[in-house]
VOZA-814915 format. One record per atom (N, C-alpha, C, O): x, y, z. Coordinates in steps of 0.05 Angstrom, whole numbers, padded with zeros to 5 digits, always signed. Last residue first. Example, Ala and Ser with C-alpha at 12.3 -4.5 7.8 and 13.67 -1.06 7.14 Angstrom:
+00257-00045+00142;+00273-00021+00143;+00258+00001+00157;+00268+00023+00161;+00264-00114+00156;+00246-00090+00156;+00264-00066+00156;+00285-00066+00169;
# end
This chain:
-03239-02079+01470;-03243-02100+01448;-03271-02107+01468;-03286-02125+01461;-03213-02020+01479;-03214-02048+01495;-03238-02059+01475;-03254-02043+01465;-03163-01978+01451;-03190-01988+01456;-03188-02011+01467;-03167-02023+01467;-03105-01953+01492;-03114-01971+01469;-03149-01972+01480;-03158-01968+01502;-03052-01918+01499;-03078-01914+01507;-03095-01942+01478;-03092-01943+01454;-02993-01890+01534;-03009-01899+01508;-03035-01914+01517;-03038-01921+01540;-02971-01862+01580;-02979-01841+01545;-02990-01857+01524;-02996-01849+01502;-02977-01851+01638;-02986-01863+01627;-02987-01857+01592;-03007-01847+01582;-02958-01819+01689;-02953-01806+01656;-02955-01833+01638;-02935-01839+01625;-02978-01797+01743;-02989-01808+01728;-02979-01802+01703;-02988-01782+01692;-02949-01777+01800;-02950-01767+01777;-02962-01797+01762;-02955-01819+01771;-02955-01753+01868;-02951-01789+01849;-02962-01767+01825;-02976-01747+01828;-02902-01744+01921;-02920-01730+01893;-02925-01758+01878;-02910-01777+01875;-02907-01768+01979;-02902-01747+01975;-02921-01729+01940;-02940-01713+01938;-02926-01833+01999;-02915-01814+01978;-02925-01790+01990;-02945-01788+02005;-02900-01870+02048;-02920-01854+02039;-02913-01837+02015;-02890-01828+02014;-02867-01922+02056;-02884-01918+02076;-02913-01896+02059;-02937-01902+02058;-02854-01974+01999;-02856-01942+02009;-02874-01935+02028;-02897-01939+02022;-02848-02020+01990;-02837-02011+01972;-02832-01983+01998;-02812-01977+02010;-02902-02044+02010;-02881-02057+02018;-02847-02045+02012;-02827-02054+02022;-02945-02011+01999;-02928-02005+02022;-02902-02019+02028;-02885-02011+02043;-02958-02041+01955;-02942-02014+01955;-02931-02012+01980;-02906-02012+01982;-02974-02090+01968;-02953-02087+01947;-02938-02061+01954;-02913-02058+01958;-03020-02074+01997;-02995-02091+02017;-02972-02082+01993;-02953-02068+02001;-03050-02054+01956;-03041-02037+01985;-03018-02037+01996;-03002-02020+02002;-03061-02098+01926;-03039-02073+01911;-03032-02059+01943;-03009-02055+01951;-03087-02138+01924;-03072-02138+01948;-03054-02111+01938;-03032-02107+01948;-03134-02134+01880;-03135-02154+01912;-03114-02143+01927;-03123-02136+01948;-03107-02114+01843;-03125-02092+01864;-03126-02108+01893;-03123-02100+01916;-03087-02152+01805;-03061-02131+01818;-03072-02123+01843;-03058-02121+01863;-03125-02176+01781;-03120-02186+01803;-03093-02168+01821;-03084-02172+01844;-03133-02140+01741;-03155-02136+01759;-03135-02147+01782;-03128-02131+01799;-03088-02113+01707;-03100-02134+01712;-03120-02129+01740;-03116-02112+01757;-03075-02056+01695;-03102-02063+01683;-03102-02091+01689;-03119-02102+01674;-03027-02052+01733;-03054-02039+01737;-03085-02053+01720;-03108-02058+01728;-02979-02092+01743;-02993-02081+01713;-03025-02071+01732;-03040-02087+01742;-02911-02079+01757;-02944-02080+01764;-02962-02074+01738;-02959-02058+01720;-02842-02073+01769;-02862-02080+01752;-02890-02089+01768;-02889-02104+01788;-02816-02015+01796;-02830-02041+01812;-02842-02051+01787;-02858-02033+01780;-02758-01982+01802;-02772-01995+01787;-02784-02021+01795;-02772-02043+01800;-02722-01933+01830;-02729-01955+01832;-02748-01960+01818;-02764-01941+01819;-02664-01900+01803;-02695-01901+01808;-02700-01927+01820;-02681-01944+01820;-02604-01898+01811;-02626-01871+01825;-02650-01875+01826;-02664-01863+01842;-02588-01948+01807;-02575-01931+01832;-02591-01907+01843;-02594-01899+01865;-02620-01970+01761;-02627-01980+01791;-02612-01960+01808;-02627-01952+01826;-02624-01964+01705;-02629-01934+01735;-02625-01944+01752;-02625-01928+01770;-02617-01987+01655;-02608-01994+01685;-02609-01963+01703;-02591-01947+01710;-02663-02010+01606;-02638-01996+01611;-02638-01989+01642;-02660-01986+01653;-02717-02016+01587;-02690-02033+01565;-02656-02007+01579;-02638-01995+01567;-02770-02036+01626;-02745-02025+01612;-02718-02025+01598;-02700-02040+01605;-02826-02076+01612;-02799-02075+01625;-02784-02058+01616;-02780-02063+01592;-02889-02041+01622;-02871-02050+01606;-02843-02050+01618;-02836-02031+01632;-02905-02030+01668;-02917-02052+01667;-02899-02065+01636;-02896-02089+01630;-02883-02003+01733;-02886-02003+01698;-02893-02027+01698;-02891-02043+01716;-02865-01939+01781;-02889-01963+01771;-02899-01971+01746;-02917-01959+01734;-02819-01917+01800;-02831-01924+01783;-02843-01934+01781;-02831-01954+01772;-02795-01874+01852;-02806-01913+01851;-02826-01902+01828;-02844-01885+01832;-02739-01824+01879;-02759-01838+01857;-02775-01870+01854;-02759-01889+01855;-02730-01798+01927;-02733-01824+01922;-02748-01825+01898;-02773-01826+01901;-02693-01738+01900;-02726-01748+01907;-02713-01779+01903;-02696-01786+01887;-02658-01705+01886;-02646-01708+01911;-02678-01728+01910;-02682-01730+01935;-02650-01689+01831;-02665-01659+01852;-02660-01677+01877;-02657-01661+01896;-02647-01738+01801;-02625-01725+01799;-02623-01687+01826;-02605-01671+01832;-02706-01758+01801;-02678-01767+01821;-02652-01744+01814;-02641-01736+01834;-02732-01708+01768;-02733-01716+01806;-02710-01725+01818;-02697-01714+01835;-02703-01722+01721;-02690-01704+01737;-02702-01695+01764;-02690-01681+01780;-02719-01777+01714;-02693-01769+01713;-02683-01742+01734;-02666-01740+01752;-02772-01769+01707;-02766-01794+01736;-02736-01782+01734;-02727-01778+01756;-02789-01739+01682;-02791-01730+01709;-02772-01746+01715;-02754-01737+01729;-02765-01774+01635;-02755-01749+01642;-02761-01742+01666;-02741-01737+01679;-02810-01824+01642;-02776-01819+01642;-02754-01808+01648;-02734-01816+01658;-02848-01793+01620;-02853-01800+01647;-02819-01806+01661;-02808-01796+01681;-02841-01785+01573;-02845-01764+01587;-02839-01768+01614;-02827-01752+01629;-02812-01840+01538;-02822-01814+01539;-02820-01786+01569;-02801-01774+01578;-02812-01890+01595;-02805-01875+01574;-02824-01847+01572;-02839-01836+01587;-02823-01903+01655;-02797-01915+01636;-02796-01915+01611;-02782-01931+01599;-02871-01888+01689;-02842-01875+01683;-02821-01891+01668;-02798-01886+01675;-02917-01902+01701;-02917-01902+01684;-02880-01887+01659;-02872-01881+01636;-02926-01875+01763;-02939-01887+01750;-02939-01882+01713;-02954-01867+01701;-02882-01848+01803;-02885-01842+01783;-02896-01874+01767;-02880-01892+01762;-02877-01813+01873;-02886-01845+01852;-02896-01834+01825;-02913-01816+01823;-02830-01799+01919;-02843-01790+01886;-02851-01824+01871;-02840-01844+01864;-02814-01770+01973;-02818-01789+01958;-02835-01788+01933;-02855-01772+01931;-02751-01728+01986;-02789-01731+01975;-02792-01755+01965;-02776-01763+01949;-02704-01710+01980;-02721-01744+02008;-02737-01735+02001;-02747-01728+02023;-02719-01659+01956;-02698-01683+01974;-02711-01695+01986;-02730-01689+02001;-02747-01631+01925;-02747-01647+01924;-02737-01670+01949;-02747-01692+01956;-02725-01574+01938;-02749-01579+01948;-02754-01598+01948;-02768-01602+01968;-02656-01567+01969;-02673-01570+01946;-02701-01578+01954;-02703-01589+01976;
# end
């Protein structure tokens, strides 16, 4: 399969859309690692992995490098499915 042992970061995967890749990547043979900032209301741990990070805090950037790598030597595909979107005040 094209997927296998791919590593796959999916920024924003624990609903809607982003959900679905994350499902059927892992299900194509791909390390899946999620990156959420809302907690999920349900248990992938066997196929996904799920790192909570919130991107829009600034202080995440100071050390996000060390964070990631700690998780994953290199990705392969990073998908962005971010779907909600607010004005900033």
């Amino acid at each position: 399969m094209i997927f296998q042992e791919k590593n796959v970061v999916i920024i924003g995967g624990t609903k809607g859309t982003g959900l679905k890749i994350a499902e059927l990547l892992s299900k194509r043979g791909a390390n899946v690692f999620s990156f959420f900032r809302t907690i999920p209301d349900f248990d992938y741990k066997d196929k996904i992995k799920f790192i909570h990070c919130d991107f829009s805090e600034a202080s995440f950037y100071d050390n996000y490098e060390n964070q990631l790598k700690s998780y994953l030597n290199k990705a392969d595909i990073l998908i962005v499915a971010v779907g909600k979107a607010r004005m900033l005040k």
